[in-house]
N, C-alpha and C positions, 0 to 999 in steps of 0.2 A: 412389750406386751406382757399381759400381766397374766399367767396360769393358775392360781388360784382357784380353785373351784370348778376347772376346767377338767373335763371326762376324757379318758385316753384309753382305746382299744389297744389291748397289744396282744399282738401274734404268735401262740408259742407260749407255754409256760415252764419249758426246763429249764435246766438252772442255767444258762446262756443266758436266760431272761430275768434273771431273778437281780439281778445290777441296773437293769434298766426300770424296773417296779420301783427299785429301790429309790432310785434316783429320782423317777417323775414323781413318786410320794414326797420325798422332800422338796417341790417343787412347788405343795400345793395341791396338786392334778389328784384328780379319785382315777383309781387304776381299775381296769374291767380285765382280766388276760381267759384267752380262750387257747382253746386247742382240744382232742378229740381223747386225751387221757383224766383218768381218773385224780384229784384232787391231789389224793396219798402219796402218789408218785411225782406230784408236778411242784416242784420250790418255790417258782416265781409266782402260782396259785396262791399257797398256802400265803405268802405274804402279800396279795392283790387285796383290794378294798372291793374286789366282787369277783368270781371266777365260773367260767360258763363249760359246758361240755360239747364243744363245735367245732367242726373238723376245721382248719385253719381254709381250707379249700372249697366250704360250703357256703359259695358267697350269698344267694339265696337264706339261705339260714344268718348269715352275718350282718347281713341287708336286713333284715327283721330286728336282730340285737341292736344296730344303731338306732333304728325309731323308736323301737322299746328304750332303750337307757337312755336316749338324747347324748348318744357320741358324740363330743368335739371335735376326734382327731382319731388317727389309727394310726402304729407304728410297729416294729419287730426288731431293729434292733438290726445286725449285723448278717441274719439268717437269710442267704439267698432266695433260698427254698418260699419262705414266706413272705421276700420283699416282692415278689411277682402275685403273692396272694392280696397284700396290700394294695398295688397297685390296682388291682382288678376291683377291691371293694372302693377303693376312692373312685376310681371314674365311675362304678357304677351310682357311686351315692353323692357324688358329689363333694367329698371330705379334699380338704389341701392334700397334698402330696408333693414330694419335693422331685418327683419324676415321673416320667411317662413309660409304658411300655416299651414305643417305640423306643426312646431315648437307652431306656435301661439295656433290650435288645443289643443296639448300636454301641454301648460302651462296652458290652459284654463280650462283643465280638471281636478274637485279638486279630481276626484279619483286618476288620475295619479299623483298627485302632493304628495296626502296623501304618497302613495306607495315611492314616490323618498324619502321623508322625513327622512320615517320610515329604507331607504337603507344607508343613512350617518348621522344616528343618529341623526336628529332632531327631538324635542318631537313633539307630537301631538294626543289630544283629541279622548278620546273612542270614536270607533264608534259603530252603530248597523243597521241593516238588514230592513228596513222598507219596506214592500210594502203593497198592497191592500187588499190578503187575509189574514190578522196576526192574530191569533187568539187569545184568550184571555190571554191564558197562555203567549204566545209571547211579548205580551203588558206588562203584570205584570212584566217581567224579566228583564224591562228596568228602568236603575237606572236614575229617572226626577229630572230636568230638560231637554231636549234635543230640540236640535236645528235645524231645519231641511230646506234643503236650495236643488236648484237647482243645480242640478253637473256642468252645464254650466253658470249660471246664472251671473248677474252684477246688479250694482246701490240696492242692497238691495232690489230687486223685488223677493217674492215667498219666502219670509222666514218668518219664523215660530219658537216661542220658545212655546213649551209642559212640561207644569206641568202635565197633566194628559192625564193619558191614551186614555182619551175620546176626547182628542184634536189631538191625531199622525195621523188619518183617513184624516178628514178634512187640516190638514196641511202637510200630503202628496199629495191630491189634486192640492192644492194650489202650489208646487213648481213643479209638474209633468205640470201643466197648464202654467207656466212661463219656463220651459224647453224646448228647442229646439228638444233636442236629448230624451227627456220622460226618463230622468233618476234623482233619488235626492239622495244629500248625508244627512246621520242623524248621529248627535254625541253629545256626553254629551255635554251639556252648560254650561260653567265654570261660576258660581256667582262670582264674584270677585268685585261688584260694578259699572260695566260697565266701566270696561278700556280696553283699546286695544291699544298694541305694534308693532310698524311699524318701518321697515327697509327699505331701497331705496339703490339700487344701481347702477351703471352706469358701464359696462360692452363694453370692448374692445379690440379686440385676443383673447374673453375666460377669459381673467381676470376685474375680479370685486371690485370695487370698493366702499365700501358703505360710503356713502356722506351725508345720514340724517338718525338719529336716533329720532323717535317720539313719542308721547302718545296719544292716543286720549283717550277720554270722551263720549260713548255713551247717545242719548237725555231722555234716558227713560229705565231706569235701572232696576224700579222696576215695572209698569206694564206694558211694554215688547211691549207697543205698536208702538214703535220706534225705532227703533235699526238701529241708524245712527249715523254721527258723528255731537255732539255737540260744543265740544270744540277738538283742539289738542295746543299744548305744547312740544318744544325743548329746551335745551337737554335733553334729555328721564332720569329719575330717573333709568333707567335701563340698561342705555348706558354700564356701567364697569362690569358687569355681564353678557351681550349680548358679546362684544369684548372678552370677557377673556372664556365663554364656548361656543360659538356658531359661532362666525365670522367664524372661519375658516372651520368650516365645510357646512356653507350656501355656502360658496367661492367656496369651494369641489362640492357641491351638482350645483349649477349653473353651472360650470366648466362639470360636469358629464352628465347634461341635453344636451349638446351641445350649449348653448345658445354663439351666438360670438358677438355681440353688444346690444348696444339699454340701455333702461333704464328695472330694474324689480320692483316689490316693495313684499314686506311680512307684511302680517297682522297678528298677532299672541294675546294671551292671556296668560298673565302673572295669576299662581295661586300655590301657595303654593311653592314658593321658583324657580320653574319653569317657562319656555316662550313655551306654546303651540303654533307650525303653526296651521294657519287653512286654510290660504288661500294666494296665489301667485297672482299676476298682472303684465303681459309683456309692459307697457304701460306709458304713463304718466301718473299723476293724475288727475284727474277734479277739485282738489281743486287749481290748479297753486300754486304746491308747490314751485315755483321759487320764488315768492313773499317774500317767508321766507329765502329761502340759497343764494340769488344774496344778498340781505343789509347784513347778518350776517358772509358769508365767498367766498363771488362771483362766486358763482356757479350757472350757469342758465341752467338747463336740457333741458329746450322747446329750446330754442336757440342753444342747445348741439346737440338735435334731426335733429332737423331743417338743419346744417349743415351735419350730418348722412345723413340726407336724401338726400342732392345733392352731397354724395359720400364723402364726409370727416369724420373726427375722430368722435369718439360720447363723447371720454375723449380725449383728450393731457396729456402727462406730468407733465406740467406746471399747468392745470387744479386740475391735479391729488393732485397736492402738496398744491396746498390750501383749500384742505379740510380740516374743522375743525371740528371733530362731538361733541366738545362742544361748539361751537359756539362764538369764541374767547368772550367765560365768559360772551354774551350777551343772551337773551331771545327771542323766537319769538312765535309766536301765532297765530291761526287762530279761532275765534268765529263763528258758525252758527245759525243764527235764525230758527231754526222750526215752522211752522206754523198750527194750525188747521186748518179742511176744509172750505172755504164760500169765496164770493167774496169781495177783500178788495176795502173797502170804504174811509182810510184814513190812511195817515200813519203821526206820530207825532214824532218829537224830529229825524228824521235822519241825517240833521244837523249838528246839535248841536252832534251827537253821534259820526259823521266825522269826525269833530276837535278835541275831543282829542288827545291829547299829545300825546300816543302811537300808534294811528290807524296811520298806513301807507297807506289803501289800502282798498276799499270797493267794491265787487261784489253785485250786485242786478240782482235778478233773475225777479220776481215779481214786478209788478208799481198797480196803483187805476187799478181798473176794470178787474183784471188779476182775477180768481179763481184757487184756488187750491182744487181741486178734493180728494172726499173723497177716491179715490183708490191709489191715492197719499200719503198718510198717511203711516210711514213707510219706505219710499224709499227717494233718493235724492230729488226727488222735491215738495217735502216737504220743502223744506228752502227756504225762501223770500231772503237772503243774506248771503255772507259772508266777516265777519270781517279781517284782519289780520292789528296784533298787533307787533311793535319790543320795546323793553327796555333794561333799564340795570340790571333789577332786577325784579326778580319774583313777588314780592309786586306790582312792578311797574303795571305789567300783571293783575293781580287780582282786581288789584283798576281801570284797565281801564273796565273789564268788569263789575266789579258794578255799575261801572256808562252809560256804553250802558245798560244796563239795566233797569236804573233809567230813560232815557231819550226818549229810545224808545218806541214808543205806536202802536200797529197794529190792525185798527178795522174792523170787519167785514158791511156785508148792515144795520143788525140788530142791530150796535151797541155794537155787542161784540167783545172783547178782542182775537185776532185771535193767537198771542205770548206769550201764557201761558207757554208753556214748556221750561222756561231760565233757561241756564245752571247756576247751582249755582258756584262760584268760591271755596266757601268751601272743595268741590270734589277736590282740587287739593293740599292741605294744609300739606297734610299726604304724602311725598316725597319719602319714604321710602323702598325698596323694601321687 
């Protein structure tokens, strides 16, 4: 399909957006981006080929901006928030969309997800019964660690790991108050050292496609105060153990959900010889996982979407066949800086941390004078930036983040060290499943 000339409404103009403008500009497409902020303040505005003042949620009002500009297509990118806003303007107006409410709903829900898993045999972590009035006995029966999280929840808000019993109360609170829908799931917490196993796929007629096998590095392993992603790393140490007992039945289990385009992803936890799911994503990622599969095997998923969205393929063929899930024998990487809470005052050595030899590509979230909020702590934003690293060798990988490490300094008003939590590269030494 040819985009060219082709109109594309997009959702949201902060700088989350401003990658996706960028992208569908070089694509040909005239960008329209809307949202209910001022120009000044909006990135992915100031660089749009037209930008409107509309609350993303004003489908009435958006409904009128389609007829008026002759939209193609409408899209947003990775934003939960706004992929439900999308959805609602396509069924109203008729525009493709590579999901449906329902559908979106259904993948969002980790009950319903736990439930498909457990229908085509994919493993998945005990769970247990948490609510409000538990009683003691109840509490005791639970084998801790456990992890307790929002059934609808996203970005790492409202979750909670419990060593003891005295902490399930308050951290059912906690994810009942970040749920939508007042419901949480709770399930063993695998120790495993804070890894997490991720699959992606790209999905079209129902058949699936998986295109990146991953690992990630949680920031804070062992006192649980952060349970985000620090580091991730392709090809996954677990890639020939995922293909050879799981692929085809994730294929089965997507195929059985109904799901017929778009991109999904799976988070899982590797422990004792096994990959527990724990959690599905119909979406893109917020990490611009393109950054790693366009230099390593040319695969650009936002650019896959993007064309989805004004009615074309989400995979080709030809797309299809160049996937390589070892990544023709190269490496790639994405570093996260976590930050403590306080207002930063200075930042030393970013630079210098830039040019290295294997950095491709650096996101910054946070500049001087931005804070990060102590409720912040935990969740995505939490991280001042993200890295992303290509080489030819793991070594390679490793000695780049020692040295972002060695180079970067983050201080708070006070004078303190706001980038304490670095990921150590040691965490990744041990390849082994």
């Amino acid at each position: 399909m040819h985009t060219e000339g082709k109109k594309l409404l997009i959702l949201g103009g902060t700088y989350a957006s401003l990658n996706l403008v960028r992208l569908a500009k070089s694509m040909g497409v005239y960008t329209v981006v809307v949202d209910d902020a001022d120009v000044s303040v909006r990135a992915a505005k100031q660089e749009a080929d037209a930008h409107f003042k509309i609350s993303t949620t004003d489908i009435d009002g958006l409904m009128k901006l389609v007829m008026d500009e002759h939209i193609d297509g409408v899209f947003c990118g990775p934003s939960e928030f706004n992929i439900r806003n999308m959805i609602r303007l396509c069924e109203a107006s008729g525009l493709p969309c590579y999901t449906t409410m329902d559908m979106w709903n259904r993948c969002a829900n980790k009950d319903e997800f736990t439930e498909c898993c457990r229908k085509y045999g994919v493993d998945v972590p005990e769970e247990y019964n948490v609510h409000e009035g538990m009683t003691d006995g109840e509490l005791d029966a639970i084998d801790y660690p456990i992890i307790i999280k929002p059934v609808d929840g996203c970005s790492s808000i409202g979750i909670s790991v419990c060593r003891f019993k005295e902490e399930v109360l308050p951290a059912y609170r906690k994810a009942i108050d970040a749920s939508a829908c007042k419901r949480v799931i709770a399930e063993k917490y695998i120790e495993n050292g804070g890894e997490i196993f991720g699959a992606r796929y790209l999905v079209q007629d129902g058949e699936a496609y998986p295109y990146l096998l991953i690992d990630t590095y949680v920031a804070d392993p062992v006192k649980r105060t952060s349970l985000i992603s620090a580091f991730t790393l392709t090809p996954s140490k677990y890639s020939s153990y995922y293909m050879e007992n799981m692929d085809q039945k994730v294929r089965a289990m997507i195929k059985g959900m109904g799901i017929k385009k778009g991109t999904v992803f799976f988070q899982s936890l590797p422990y004792k010889g096994k990959i527990c799911f724990h959690e599905m994503g119909y979406r893109l990622s917020g990490g611009m996982i393109y950054k790693l599969t366009e230099p390593l095997m040319g695969i650009n998923d936002m650019k896959m979407m993007i064309r989805c969205a004004l009615g074309g393929e989400c995979i080709t063929k030809e797309e299809a066949d160049r996937i390589d899930l070892s990544c023709n024998g190269r490496y790639g990487a994405q570093l996260m800086i976590p930050l403590n809470a306080g207002t930063i005052a200075e930042v030393k050595g970013l630079e210098e941390a830039k040019s290295i030899g294997a950095v491709t590509d650096f996101i910054q979230y946070y500049r001087v004078g931005d804070t990060v909020k102590k409720e912040f702590i935990g969740t995505l934003q939490q991280h001042f930036g993200r890295f992303t690293l290509i080489a030819n060798s793991e070594r390679e990988i490793t000695d780049a983040v020692g040295s972002i490490r060695e180079k970067l300094e983050i201080y708070d008003s006070d004078g303190s060290r706001m980038d304490l939590l670095k990921f150590d590269p040691a965490r990744i030494q041990d390849r082994q499943i």
